[in-house]
C-alpha positions in Angstrom: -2.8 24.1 1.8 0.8 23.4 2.6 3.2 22.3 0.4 3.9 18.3 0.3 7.8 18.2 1.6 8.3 15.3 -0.4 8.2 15.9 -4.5 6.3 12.9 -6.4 8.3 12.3 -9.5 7.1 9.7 -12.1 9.2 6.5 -12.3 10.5 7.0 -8.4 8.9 4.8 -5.6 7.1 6.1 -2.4 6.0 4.4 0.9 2.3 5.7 1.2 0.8 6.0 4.2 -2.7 7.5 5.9 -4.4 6.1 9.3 -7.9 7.1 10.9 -8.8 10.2 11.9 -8.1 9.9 15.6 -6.0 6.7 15.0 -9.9 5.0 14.5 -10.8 2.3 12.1 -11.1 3.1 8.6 -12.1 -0.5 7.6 -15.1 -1.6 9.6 -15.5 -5.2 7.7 -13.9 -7.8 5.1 -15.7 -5.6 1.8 -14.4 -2.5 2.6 -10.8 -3.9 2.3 -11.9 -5.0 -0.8 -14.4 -1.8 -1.8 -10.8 0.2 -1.1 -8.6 -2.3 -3.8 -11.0 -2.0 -6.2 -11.1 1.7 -6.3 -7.3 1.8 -5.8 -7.6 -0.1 -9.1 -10.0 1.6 -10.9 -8.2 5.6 -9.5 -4.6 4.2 -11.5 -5.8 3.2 -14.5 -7.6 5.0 -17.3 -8.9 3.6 -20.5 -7.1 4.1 -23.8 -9.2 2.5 -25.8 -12.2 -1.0 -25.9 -10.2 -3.3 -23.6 -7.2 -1.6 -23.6 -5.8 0.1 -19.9 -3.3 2.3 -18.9 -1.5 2.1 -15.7 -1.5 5.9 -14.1 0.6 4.0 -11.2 2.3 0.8 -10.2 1.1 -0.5 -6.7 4.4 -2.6 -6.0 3.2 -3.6 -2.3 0.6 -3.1 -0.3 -1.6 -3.8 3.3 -4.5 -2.5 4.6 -4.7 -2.5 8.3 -8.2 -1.9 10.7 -7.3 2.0 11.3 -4.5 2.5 8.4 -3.0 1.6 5.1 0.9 1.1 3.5 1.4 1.5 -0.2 4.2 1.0 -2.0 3.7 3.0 -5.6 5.6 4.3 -8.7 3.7 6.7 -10.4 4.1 6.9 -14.2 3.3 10.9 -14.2 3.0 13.7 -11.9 -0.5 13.5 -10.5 -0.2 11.0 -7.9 -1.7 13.2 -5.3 -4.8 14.1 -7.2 -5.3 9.8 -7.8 -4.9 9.1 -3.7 -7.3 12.3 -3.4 -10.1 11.1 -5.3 -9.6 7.6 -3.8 -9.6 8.7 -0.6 -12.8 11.0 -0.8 -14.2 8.5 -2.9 -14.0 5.9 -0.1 -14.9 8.2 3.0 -18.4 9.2 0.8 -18.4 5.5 0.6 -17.7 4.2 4.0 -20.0 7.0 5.4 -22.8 6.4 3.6 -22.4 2.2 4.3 -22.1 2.7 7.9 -24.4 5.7 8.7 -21.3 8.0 9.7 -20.5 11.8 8.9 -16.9 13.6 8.7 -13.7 13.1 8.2 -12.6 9.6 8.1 -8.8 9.6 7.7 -6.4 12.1 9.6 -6.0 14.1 7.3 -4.4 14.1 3.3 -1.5 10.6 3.0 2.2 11.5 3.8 4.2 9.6 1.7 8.4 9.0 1.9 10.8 8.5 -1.1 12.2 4.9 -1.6 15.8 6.1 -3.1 17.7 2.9 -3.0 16.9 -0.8 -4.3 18.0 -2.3 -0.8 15.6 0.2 0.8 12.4 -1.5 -1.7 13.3 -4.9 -1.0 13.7 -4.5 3.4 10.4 -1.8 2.6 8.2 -4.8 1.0 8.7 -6.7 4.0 8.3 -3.9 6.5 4.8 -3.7 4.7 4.0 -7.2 4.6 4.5 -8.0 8.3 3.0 -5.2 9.6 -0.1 -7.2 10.4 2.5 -10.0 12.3 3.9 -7.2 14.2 0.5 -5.8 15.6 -0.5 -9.3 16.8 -3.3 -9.8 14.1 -2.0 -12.9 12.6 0.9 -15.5 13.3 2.4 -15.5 9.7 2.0 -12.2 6.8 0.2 -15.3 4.2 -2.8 -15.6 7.0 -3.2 -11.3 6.4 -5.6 -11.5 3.2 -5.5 -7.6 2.5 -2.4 -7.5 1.4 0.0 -8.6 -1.4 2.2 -11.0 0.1 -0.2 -14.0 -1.1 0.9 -13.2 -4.8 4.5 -12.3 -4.2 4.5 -15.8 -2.5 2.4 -17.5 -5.5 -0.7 -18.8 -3.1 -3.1 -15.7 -4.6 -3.2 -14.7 -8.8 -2.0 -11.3 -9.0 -4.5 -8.7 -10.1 -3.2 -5.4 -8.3 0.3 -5.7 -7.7 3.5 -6.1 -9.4 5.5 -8.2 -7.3 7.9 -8.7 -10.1 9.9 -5.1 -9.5 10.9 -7.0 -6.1 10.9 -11.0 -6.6 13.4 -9.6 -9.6 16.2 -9.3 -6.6 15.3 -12.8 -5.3 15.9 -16.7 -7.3 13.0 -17.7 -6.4 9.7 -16.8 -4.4 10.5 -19.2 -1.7 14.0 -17.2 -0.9 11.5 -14.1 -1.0 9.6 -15.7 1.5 12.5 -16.6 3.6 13.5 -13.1 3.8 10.5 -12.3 5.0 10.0 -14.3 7.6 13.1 -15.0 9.2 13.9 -11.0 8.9 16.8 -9.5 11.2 15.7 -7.7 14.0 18.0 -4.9 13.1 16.0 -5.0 9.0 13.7 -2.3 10.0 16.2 0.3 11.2 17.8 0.4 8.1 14.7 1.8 6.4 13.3 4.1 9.5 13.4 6.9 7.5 10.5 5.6 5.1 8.8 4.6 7.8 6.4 6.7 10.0 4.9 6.9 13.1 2.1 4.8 13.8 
């Protein structure tokens, strides 16, 4: 197996990224988007004792798409791979058994890009939470429900992400959503080399 190019170091951030084998679907209906949270849930964190979690890994951002999927993590030790491994196998036993299909059903193993610079997070979250805008899915990133721009923007209760590590660099979530949606056309070329070819 070849050696990941980029290192995944606890307390960095990383854009993840992994689409369908053959650029096909990898979500086939509204519970699979949800099947895939909840096991993205339950893969970074690990009971330390009754009631009592431990995060393996912050999800700061995230969007599932039809035929691929953006995540922005920091892992809190070095076995980030391993976590998007099992999920990932987890959910292709899953999705194959559900929909009476065999083989592989993501490309191949995630690729994932280091996030070195605070300006490069904030212009990243966006990136991530218009992607659904940009392909023509849906007028405005708030009518997306799979992913997290409902609870940076305060309309969904948070349960997977932690918008805070962004909305931190904002006065308010309204300014937040400003950014958003009024972005530059020139935002996105300031982070192209977290991005990746879709």
């Amino acid at each position: 197996m070849p050696r990941r190019e980029v290192r995944l170091v606890a307390g960095e951030y990383y854009h993840v990224y992994n689409r369908g084998n053959n650029r096909q679907d990898i979500f086939f209906d509204r519970e699979n988007y949800w099947f895939f949270l909840r096991r993205l849930h339950n893969y970074f964190q690990t009971s330390q004792a009754l009631h009592e979690t431990l995060a393996l890994c912050t999800v700061v951002a995230y969007c599932l798409m039809p035929n691929h999927f953006h995540l922005l993590l920091q892992p809190h030790d070095d076995q980030l791979s391993r976590y998007l491994q099992m999920l990932a196998i987890s959910y292709t036993k899953a999705i194959n058994a559900r929909h009476n299909r065999v083989g592989a059903l993501f490309q191949g193993a995630f690729q994932a890009r280091h996030v070195d610079r605070d300006e490069y997070l904030l212009h990243l979250s966006r990136y991530i939470h218009l992607n659904p805008v940009h392909a023509g899915l849906v007028q405005r990133p708030e009518d997306w429900e799979s992913s997290s721009y409902r609870e940076y923007i305060g309309t969904r209760t948070v349960t997977l992400p932690k918008p805070d590590i962004v909305l931190a660099q904002f006065p308010s979530r309204d300014a937040y959503q400003q950014f958003v949606e009024t972005h530059a056309l020139n935002a996105q070329e300031r982070i192209a080399h977290l991005l990746f070819e879709e």
